[in-house]
C-alpha positions, 0 to 999 in steps of 0.5 A: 162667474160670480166672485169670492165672497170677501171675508169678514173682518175679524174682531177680538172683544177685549173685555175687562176692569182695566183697574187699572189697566197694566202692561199685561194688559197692553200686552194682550192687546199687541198679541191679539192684533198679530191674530185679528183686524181689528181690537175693542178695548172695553172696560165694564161699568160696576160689577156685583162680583168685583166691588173693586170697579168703584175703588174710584170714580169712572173717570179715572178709569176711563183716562187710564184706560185711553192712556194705556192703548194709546198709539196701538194700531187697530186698537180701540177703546169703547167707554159706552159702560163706564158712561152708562154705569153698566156691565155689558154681558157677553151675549149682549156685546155679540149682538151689539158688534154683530154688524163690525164683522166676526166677533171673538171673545178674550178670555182667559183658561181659568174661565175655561177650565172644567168645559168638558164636564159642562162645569167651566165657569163661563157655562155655570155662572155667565147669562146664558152660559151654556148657549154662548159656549156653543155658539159663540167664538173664544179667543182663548188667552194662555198666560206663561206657566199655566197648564190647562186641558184640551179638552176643556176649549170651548168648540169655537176657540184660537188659543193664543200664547202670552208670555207676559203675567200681571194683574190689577189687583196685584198693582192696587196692592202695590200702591195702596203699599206705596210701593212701586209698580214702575215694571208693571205699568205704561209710564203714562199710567203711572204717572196720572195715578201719581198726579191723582193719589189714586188706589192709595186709600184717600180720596183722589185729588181734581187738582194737581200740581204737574211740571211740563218739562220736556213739552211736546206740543200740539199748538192750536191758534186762532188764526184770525188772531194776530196775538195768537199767530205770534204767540204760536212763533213763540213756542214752535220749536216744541211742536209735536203734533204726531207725540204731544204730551200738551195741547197748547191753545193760544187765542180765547175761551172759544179757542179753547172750547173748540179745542176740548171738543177736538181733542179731549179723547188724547187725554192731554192737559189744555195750556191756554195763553189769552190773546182774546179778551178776559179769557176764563179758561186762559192763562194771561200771556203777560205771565208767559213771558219768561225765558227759558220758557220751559220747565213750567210749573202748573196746576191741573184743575179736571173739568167735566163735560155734560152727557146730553141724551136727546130725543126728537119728535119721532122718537129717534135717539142721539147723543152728545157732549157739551164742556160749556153749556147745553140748551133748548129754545123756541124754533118758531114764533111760540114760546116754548113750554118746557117741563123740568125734572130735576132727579126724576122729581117734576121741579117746574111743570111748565117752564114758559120761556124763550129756552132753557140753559143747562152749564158746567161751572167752567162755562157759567161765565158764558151765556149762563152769566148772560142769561142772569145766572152768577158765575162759578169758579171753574172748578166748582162741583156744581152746575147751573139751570137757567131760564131765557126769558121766563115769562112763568113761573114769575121771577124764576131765573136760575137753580143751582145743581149739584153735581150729581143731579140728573136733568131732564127737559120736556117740551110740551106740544112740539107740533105747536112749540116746536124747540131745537137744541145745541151742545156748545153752540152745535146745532143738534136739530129739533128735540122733545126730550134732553136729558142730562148730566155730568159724564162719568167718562169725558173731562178736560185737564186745564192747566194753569200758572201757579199765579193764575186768579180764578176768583180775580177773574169771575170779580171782574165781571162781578164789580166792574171798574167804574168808568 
């Protein structure tokens, strides 16, 4: 006898700005996984009928987002439209998830209203509306005190009860007031809108002065490193790996770049002790050593990472994410013949090079400073292009870019010059095409000592002592 076909795994769509996300909406999310296995949280790129959605940057969005669903069983956040600037439609997200399992779509009864009539606003206004009406599952979320008619449920509906009443707009009305939305949002929530100044009608600030008081860390050591094992003795009585509110990262900038390539989806700020050598993204340990150890006053400096988009020989796509560097070199004995567009704009039509180098400023002190490019103070808005040995043009080493630059490098007959590339040191195989730029989603908090020099640092290298 043949056995039962296994059920399909159900799984709620749950769609939205999140500007900013609210306990309602974390409430929701709670309700949804009593009636579905599993939930994809996804917050919508710029959208033509909510001008609202650029009311700040992606990034400040995203965080938010990741911070608000956090420690939700079931619950993931997808970030896809805020990296791309996009606005996924409903019919599109059906196909997109077709293969996790049965889809159902959250919305609410103001979208429903009017159904029976064909006059709903999901059937008048939505890309193909009246098609996914019919077709399409709808989970159906009914706040408290709102009356609405049977009637009008689409075919393939789960209405579900929810007891909880907020909206964004009502919060963003209430910090551009000054006023306090501490009943209306997770603390984590508020207190990263605190940190940045947003919805208060001036510009968000990339750096921010925060004090760790009670620290939950999660302690990331080199342990090939004496130094950072011993430090790590120092500061395990904070440890607090399942419920960090820090990661502390004791060793060297390597240290360091691993950890943010790990971790930075937790949203956490970085605290780096040096137990290497100049440590460029470390705190120096001497100005650790303070007792109590805790509370410690520090600065925030957000740093992005680059979204690298690549293609190799056949065509296949794939992506990554670099917080140092990106870079594509020669994979044979040929040099590589690379073309540059910078902005859509052919800037160098053929680069002839060992490779080509693309950094962030946090990590223009590494093999971009190697290869001939001069340093940036971490948190400078601006990213560098750097050549590895350049044979033509003559004398061209390096282009500074500012941080809204789109790039893109082509290499010319990859049969012949084949080149490979890497994201951080990750090795991503042989490419033809890398495209880049600044994520709009992705960036690492590094925290520092009030009295940690930036440009003491980078001066340094620059003026070294005499011997």
């Amino acid at each position: 006898m043949a056995g039962k076909a296994k059920p399909k795994k159900t799984v709620a769509l749950f769609g939205g700005s999140f500007n900013p996300p609210g306990l309602h909406h974390r409430g929701i999310a709670e309700r949804l996984i009593r009636h579905f296995d599993e939930v994809l949280v996804i917050p919508c790129g710029p959208r033509p009928d909510k001008q609202a959605t650029n009311d700040v940057d992606p990034i400040y969005r995203a965080v938010m987002t990741d911070i608000a669903f956090r420690g939700l069983p079931r619950v993931a956040v997808e970030l896809f439209d805020l990296e791309q600037a996009t606005f996924t439609r409903t019919h599109q997200l059906q196909d997109m998830f077709a293969h996790r399992g049965e889809l159902w779509h959250v919305v609410g009864t103001d979208l429903i209203q009017g159904g029976h009539k064909g006059r709903s606003y999901i059937q008048r206004f939505w890309q193909k509306g009246r098609e996914i009406w019919e077709r399409l599952n709808f989970a159906v979320i009914v706040r408290p005190g709102y009356h609405f008619n049977q009637a009008d449920l689409p075919p393939h509906h789960h209405v579900i009860e929810f007891d909880c009443d907020g909206s964004s707009r009502s919060i963003r009305e209430r910090l551009f007031r000054h006023q306090s939305i501490t009943a209306m949002v997770t603390p984590e929530v508020e207190q990263y809108i605190d940190l940045h100044g947003l919805y208060r009608g001036s510009i968000p600030a990339r750096v921010a002065r925060f004090t760790l008081e009670q620290p939950r860390l999660l302690i990331i050591a080199d342990e090939r490193n004496p130094k950072a094992v011993e430090l790590a003795k120092k500061f395990k009585p904070f440890r607090n790996a399942k419920n960090p509110n820090c990661v502390l990262v004791l060793g060297g900038d390597g240290s360091m770049l691993r950890a943010i390539r790990k971790h930075w989806r937790l949203r956490l700020p970085f605290l780096g002790i040096n137990a290497g050598h100049i440590g460029f993204l470390m705190n120096d340990a001497e100005e650790i050593h303070r007792e109590p150890l805790f509370p410690l006053d520090l600065i925030l400096h957000q740093m992005p990472l680059i979204y690298l988009e690549m293609t190799d020989p056949k065509g296949q796509p794939h992506q990554a994410l670099a917080f140092n560097d990106a870079w594509m070199e020669r994979a044979g004995s040929q040099t590589a013949w690379i073309e540059v567009k910078v902005n859509e704009r052919v800037r160098l039509p053929r680069l002839v090079c060992d490779g080509a180098l693309l950094s962030t400023a946090a990590g223009s002190t590494a093999y971009a400073r190697a290869m001939g490019a001069t340093p940036l103070l971490a948190d400078t808005p601006a990213w560098v292009l750097v050549g590895s040995n350049v044979m033509r043009p003559m004398n061209w080493k390096s282009a500074l870019l500012t941080h809204d630059s789109q790039v893109e490098l082509r290499a010319h007959d990859v049969a012949k010059r084949p080149v490979r590339a890497y994201a951080d040191g990750v090795a991503q195989g042989e490419v033809e095409t890398m495209r880049a730029r600044i994520s709009r989603i992705a960036a690492a908090e590094l925290a520092f000592l009030p009295t940690h020099d930036m440009a003491e640092k980078i001066a340094q290298i620059q003026f070294p002592a005499h011997p």
